[in-house]
Residue frames as qw, qx, qy, qz and C-alpha x, y, z in Angstrom:
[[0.485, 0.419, 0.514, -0.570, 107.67, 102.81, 89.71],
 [0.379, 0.276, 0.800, 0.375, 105.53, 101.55, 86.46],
 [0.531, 0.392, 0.253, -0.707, 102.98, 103.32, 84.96],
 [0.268, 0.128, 0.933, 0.203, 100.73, 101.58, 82.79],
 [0.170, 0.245, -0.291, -0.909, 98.51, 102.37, 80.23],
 [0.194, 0.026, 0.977, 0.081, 95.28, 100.67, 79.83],
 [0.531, -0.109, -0.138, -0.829, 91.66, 100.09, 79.01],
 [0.705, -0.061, 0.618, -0.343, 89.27, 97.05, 79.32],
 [0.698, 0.606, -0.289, -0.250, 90.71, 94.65, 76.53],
 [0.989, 0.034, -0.110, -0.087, 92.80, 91.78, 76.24],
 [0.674, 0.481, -0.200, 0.524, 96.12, 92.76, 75.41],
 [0.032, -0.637, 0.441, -0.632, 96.26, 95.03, 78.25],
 [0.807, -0.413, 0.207, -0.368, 94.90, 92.84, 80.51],
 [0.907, 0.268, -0.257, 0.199, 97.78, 90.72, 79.78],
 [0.210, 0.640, -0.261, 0.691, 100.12, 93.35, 81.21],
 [0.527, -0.547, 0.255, -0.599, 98.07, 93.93, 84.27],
 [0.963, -0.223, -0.100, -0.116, 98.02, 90.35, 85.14],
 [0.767, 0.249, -0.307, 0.506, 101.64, 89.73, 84.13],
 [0.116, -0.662, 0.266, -0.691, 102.44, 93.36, 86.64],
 [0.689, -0.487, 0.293, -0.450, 100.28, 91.48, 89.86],
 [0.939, 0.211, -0.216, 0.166, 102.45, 88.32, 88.84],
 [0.716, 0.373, -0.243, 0.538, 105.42, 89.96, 89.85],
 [0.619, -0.617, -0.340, 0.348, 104.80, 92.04, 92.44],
 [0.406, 0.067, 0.034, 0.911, 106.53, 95.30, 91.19],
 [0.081, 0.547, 0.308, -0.774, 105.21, 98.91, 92.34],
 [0.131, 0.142, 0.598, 0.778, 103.40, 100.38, 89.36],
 [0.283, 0.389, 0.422, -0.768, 100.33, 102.61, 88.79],
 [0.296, 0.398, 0.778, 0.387, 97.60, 102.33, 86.03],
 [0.280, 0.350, 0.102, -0.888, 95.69, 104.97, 84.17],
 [0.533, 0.581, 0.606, -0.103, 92.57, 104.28, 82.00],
 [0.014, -0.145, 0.495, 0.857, 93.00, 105.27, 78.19],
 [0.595, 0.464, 0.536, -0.379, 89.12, 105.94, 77.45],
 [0.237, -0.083, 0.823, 0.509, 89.42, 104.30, 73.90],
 [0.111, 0.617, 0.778, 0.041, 86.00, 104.74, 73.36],
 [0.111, 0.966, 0.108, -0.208, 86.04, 108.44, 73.24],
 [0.769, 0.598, -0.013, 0.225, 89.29, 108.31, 71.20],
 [0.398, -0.834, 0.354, 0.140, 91.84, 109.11, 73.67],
 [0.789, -0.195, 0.478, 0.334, 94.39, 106.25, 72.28],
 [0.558, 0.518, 0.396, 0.513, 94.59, 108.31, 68.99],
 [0.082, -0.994, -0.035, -0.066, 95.34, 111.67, 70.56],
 [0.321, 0.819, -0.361, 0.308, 98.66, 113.64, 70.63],
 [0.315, -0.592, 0.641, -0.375, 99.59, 112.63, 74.54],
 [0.842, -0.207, 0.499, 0.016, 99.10, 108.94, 73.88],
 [0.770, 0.637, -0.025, -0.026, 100.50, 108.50, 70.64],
 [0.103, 0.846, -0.491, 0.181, 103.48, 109.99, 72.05],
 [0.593, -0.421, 0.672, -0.139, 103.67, 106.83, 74.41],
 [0.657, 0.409, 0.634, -0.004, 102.16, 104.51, 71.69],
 [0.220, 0.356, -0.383, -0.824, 102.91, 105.86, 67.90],
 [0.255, -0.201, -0.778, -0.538, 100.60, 102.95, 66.13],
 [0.261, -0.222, 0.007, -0.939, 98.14, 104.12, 68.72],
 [0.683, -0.163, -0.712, 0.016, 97.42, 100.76, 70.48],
 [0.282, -0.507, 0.669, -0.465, 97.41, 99.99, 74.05],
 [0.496, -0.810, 0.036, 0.310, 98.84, 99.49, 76.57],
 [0.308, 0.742, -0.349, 0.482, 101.63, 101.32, 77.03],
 [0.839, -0.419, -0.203, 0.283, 104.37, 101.08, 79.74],
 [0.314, 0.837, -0.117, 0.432, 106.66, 103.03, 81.40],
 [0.829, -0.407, -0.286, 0.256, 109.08, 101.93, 83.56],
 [0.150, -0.932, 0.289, -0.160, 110.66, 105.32, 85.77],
 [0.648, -0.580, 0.472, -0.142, 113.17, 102.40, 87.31],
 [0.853, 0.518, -0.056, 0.021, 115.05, 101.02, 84.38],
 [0.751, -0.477, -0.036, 0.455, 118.51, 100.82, 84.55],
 [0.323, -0.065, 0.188, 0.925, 119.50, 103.39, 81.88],
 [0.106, 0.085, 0.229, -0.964, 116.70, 105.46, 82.89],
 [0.510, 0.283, 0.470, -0.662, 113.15, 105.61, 82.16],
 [0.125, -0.029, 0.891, 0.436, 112.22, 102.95, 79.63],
 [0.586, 0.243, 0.290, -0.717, 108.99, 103.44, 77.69],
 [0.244, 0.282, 0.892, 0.257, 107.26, 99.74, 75.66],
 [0.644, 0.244, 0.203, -0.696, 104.14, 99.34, 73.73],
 [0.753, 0.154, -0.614, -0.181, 102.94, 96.08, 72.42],
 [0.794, -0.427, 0.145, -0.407, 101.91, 93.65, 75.13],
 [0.978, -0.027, -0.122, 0.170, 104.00, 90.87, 74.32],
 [0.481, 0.512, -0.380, 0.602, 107.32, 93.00, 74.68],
 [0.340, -0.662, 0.305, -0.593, 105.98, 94.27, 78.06],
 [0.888, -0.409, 0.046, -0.204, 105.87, 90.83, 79.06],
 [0.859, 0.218, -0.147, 0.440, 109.23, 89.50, 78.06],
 [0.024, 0.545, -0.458, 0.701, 110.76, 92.72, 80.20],
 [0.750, -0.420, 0.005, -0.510, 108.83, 91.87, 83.08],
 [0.968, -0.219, -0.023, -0.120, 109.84, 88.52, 83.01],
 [0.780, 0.054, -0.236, 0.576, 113.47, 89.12, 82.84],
 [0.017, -0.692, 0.204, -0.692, 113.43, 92.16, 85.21],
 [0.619, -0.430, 0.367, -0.545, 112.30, 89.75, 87.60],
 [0.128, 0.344, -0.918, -0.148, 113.26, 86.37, 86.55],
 [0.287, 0.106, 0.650, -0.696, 110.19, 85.46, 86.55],
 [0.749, 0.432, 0.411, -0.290, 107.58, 83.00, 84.30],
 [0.655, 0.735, -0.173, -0.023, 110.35, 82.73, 81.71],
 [0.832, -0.364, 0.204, 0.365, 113.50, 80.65, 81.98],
 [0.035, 0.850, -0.312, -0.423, 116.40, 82.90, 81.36],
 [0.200, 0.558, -0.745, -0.306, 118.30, 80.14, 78.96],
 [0.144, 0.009, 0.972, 0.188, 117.75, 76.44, 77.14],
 [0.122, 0.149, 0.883, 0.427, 115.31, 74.87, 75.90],
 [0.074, -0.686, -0.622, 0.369, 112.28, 75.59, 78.19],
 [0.086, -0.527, -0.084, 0.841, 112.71, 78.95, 77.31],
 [0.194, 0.141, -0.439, -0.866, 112.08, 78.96, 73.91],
 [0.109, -0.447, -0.888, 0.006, 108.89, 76.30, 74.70],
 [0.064, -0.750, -0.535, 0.383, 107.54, 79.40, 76.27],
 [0.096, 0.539, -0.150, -0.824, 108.32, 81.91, 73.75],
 [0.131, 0.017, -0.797, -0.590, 107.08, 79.91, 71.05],
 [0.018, 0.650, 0.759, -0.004, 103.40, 79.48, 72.71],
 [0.164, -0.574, -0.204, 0.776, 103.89, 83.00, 73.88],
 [0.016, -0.270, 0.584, 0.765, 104.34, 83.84, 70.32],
 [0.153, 0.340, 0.898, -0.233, 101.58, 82.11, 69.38],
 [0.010, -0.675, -0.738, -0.010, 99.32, 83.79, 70.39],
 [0.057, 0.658, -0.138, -0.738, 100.95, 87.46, 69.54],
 [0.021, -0.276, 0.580, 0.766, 100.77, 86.40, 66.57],
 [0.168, -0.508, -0.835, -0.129, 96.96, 84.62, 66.48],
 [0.019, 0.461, 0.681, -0.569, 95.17, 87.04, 68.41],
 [0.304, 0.323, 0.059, -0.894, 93.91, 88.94, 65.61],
 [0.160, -0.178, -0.969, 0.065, 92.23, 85.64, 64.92],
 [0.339, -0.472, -0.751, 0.314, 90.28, 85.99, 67.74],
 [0.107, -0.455, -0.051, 0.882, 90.35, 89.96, 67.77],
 [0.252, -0.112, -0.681, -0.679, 88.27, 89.72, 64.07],
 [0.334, -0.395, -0.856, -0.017, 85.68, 87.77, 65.98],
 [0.144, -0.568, -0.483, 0.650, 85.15, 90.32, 68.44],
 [0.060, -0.298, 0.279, 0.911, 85.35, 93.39, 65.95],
 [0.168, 0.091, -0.723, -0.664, 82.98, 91.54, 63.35],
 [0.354, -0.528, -0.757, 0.150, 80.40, 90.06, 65.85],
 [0.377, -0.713, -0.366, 0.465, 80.15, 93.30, 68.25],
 [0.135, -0.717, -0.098, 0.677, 81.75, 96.31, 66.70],
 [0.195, 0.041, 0.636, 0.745, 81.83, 96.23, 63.06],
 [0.325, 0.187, 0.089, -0.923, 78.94, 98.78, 61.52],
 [0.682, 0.271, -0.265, -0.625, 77.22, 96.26, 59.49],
 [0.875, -0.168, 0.414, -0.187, 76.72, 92.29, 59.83],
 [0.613, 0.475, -0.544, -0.321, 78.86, 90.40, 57.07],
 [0.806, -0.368, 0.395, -0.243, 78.07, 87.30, 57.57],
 [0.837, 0.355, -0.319, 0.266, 81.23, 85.70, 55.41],
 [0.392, 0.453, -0.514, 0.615, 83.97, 87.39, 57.58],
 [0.657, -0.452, 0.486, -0.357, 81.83, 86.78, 61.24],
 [0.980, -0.052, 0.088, -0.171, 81.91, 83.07, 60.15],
 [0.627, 0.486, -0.455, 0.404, 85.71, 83.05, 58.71],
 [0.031, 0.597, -0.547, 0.586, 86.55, 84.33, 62.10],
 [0.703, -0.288, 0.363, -0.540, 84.46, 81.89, 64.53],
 [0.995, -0.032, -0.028, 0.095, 86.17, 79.01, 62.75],
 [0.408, 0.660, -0.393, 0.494, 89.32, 80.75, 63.23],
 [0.297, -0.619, 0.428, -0.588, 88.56, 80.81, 66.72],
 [0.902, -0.160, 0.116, -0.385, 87.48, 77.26, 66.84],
 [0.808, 0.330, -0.405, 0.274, 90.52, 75.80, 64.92],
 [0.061, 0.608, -0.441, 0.657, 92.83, 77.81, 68.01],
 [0.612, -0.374, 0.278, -0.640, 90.78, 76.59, 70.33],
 [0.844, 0.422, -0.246, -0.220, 90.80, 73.22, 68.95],
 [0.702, 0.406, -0.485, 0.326, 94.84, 73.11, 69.03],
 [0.296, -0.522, 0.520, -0.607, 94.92, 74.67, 72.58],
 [0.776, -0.386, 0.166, -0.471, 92.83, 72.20, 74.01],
 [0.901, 0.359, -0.226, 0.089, 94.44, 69.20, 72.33],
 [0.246, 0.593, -0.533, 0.551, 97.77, 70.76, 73.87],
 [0.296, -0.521, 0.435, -0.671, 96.74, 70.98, 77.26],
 [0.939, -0.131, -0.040, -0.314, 95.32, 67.38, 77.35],
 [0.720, 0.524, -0.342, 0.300, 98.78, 66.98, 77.98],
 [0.390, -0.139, -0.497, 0.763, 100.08, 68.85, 80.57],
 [0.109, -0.636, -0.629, 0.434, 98.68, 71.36, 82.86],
 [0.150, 0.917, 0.085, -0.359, 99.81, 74.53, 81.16],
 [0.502, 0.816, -0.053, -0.282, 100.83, 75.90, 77.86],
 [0.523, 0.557, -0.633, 0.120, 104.84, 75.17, 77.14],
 [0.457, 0.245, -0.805, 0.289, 105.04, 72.40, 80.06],
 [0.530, -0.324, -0.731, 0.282, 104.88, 71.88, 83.63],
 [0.186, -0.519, -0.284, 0.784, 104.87, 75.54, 84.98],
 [0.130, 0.956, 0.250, -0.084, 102.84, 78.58, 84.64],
 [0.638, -0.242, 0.198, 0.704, 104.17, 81.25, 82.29],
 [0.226, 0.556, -0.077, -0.796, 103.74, 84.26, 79.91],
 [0.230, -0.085, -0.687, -0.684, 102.36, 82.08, 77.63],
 [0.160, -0.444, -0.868, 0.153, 99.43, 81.38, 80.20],
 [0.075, -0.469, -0.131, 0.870, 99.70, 85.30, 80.84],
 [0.088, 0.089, -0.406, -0.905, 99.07, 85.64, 77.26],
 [0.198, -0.199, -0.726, -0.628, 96.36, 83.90, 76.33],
 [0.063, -0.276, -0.730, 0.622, 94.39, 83.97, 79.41],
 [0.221, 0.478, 0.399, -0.751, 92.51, 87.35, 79.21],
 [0.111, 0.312, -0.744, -0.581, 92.11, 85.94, 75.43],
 [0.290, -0.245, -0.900, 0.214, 89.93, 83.00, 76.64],
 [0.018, 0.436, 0.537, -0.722, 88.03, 85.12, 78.75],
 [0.409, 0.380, 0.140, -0.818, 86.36, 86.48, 76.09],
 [0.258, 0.037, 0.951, 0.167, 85.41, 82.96, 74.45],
 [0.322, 0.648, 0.590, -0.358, 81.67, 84.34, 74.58],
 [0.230, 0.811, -0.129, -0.523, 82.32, 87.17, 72.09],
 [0.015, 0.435, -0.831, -0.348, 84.59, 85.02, 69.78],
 [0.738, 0.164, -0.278, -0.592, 81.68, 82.70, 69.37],
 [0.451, 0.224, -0.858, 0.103, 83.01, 79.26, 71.56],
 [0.847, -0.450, -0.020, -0.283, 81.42, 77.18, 74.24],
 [0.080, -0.626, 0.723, -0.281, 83.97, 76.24, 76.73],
 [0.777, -0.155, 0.422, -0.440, 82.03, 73.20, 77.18],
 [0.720, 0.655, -0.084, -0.215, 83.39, 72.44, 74.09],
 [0.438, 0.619, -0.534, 0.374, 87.04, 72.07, 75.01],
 [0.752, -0.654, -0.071, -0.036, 87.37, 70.37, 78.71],
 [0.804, 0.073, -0.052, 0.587, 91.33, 70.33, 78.35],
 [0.226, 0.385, -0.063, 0.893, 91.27, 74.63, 78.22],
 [0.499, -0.625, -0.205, -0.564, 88.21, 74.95, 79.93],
 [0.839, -0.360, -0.320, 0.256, 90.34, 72.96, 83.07],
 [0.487, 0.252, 0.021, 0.836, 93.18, 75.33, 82.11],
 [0.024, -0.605, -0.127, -0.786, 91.45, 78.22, 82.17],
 [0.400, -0.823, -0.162, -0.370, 90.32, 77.58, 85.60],
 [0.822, -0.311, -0.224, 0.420, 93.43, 76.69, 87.23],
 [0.444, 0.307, 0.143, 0.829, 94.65, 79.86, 85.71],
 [0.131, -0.693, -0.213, -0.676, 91.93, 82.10, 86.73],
 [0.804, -0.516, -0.289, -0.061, 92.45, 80.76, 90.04],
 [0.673, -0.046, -0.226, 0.703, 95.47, 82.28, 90.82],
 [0.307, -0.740, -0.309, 0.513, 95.55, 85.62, 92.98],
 [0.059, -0.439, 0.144, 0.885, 97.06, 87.86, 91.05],
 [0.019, 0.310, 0.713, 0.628, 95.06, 86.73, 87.71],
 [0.073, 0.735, 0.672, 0.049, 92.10, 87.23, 89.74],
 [0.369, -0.565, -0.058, 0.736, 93.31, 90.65, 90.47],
 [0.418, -0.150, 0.609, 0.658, 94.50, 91.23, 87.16],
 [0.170, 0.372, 0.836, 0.366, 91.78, 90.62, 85.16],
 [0.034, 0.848, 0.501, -0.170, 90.03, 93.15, 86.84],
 [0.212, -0.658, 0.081, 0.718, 92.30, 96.47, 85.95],
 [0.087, -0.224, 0.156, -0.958, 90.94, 98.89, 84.58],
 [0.618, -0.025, 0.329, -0.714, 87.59, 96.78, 85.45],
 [0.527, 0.067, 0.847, -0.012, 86.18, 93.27, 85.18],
 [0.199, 0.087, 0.863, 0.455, 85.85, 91.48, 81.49],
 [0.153, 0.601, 0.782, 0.056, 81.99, 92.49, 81.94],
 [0.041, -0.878, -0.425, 0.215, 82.29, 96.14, 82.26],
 [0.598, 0.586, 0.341, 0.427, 83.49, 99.18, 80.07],
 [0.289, -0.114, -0.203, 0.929, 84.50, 102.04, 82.44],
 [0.034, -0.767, -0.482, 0.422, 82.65, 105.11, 83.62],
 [0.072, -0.294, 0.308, 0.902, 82.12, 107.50, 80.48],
 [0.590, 0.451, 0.227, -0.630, 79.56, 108.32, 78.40],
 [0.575, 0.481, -0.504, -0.428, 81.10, 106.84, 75.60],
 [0.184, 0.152, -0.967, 0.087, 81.96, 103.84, 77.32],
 [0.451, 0.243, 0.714, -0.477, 78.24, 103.19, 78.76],
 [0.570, 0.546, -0.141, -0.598, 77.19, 103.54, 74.99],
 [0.287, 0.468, -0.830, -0.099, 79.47, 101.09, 73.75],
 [0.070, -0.061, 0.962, -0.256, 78.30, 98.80, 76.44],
 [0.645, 0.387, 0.340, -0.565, 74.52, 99.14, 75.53],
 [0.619, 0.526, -0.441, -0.383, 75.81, 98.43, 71.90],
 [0.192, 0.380, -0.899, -0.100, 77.39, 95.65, 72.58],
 [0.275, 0.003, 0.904, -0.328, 74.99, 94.19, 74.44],
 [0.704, 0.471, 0.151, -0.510, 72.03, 94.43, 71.94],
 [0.508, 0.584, -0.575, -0.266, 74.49, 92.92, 69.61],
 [0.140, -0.341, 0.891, -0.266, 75.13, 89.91, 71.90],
 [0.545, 0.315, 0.731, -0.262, 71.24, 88.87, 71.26],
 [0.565, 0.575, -0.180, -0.564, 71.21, 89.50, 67.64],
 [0.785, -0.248, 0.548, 0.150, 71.65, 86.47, 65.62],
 [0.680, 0.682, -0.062, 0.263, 73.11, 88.08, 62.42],
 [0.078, 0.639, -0.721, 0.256, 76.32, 88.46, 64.58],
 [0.477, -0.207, 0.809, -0.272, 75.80, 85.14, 66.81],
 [0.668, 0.410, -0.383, -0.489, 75.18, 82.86, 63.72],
 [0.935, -0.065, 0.329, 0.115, 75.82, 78.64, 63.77],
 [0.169, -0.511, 0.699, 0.471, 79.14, 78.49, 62.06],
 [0.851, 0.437, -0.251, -0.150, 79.23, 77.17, 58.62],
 [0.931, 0.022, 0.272, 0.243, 81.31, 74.18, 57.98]]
């Protein structure tokens, strides 16, 4: 059995997706992040830089293996099960190298969200640095995919895993999918797959924040911030 550590957020929602991908037993618990659970003593312990998810696989072969960081949880996954990741040549590294990517871009796209929606004060240099950050990304994605169907080639993989629940929050990052028909094709062929739809939803769908006071606050905040247009500015040039 898995357990799994999550909230309603990208990175974990990577996990979950990549988990109903594969088809292994595994339970989930909600880390309310909003009331600072992810910085207390009992997650830290799972998590020391106090991120999630977290992972914990009881069914390891030299005994109970605990991850954190999303992108490692996938690359187990996918060779515990041989599964969205070719075990050797070339292909393989095609898909660790988008995979990569976009561990290494998403705080890109993570700025955009932070600065638009949760930062205390508008600044409107570092919302706009980050909404052409998201646009250039966007940009190269699409361009890719006008290629083939998905990310490093002909088949679906953890680099589709990754960036998916990325994508999904396009709105917050400050993009118009309308903008990109090459990802925006992507994105549904992707979301269109059973377990994604699944996925996407754990600990709860993309639109909703969990059941907590602090999380129903958050979600009021964010959403007044969604119609403000000192966070939802026209990019500068």
């Amino acid at each position: 059995m898995i357990e799994f550590f999550t909230m309603g957020a990208p990175s974990p929602r990577k996990v979950s997706i990549m988990l109903e991908e594969v088809g292994l037993p595994y339970e989930w618990h909600w880390v309310n992040a909003y009331a600072g659970e992810h910085k207390q003593p009992a997650f830290l312990a799972k998590s020391p830089n106090g991120r999630l998810p977290a992972m914990i696989d009881h069914d390891a072969p030299d005994g109970p293996l605990l991850l954190w960081e999303s992108a490692a949880m996938l690359i187990y996954l996918a060779e515990k099960t041989g599964l969205f990741l070719p075990a050797s040549g070339a292909q393989r590294y095609h898909v660790l190298k988008w995979a990569s990517f976009q561990a290494t871009h998403a705080p890109y796209l993570g700025n955009a969200h932070w600065y638009r929606l949760l930062s205390p004060e508008a600044e409107p240099y570092s919302i706009n640095r980050f909404i052409k950050e998201a646009r250039r990304i966007y940009t190269l994605l699409d361009e890719e995919l006008a290629t083939r169907p998905y990310l490093a080639g002909a088949d679906y993989s953890i680099a589709d895993i990754s960036f998916f629940p990325w994508i999904e929050y396009h709105q917050w990052q400050g993009q118009d999918m309308a903008d990109y028909p090459h990802l925006s094709a992507w994105f549904d062929r992707v979301g269109a797959r059973p377990a994604v739809q699944r996925g996407r939803c754990i600990p709860y769908p993309q639109t909703e924040y969990g059941d907590s006071p602090e999380s129903r606050a958050a979600q009021a905040r964010i959403e007044a911030l969604m119609a403000d247009p000192a966070r939802f500015p026209t990019p500068q040039t």
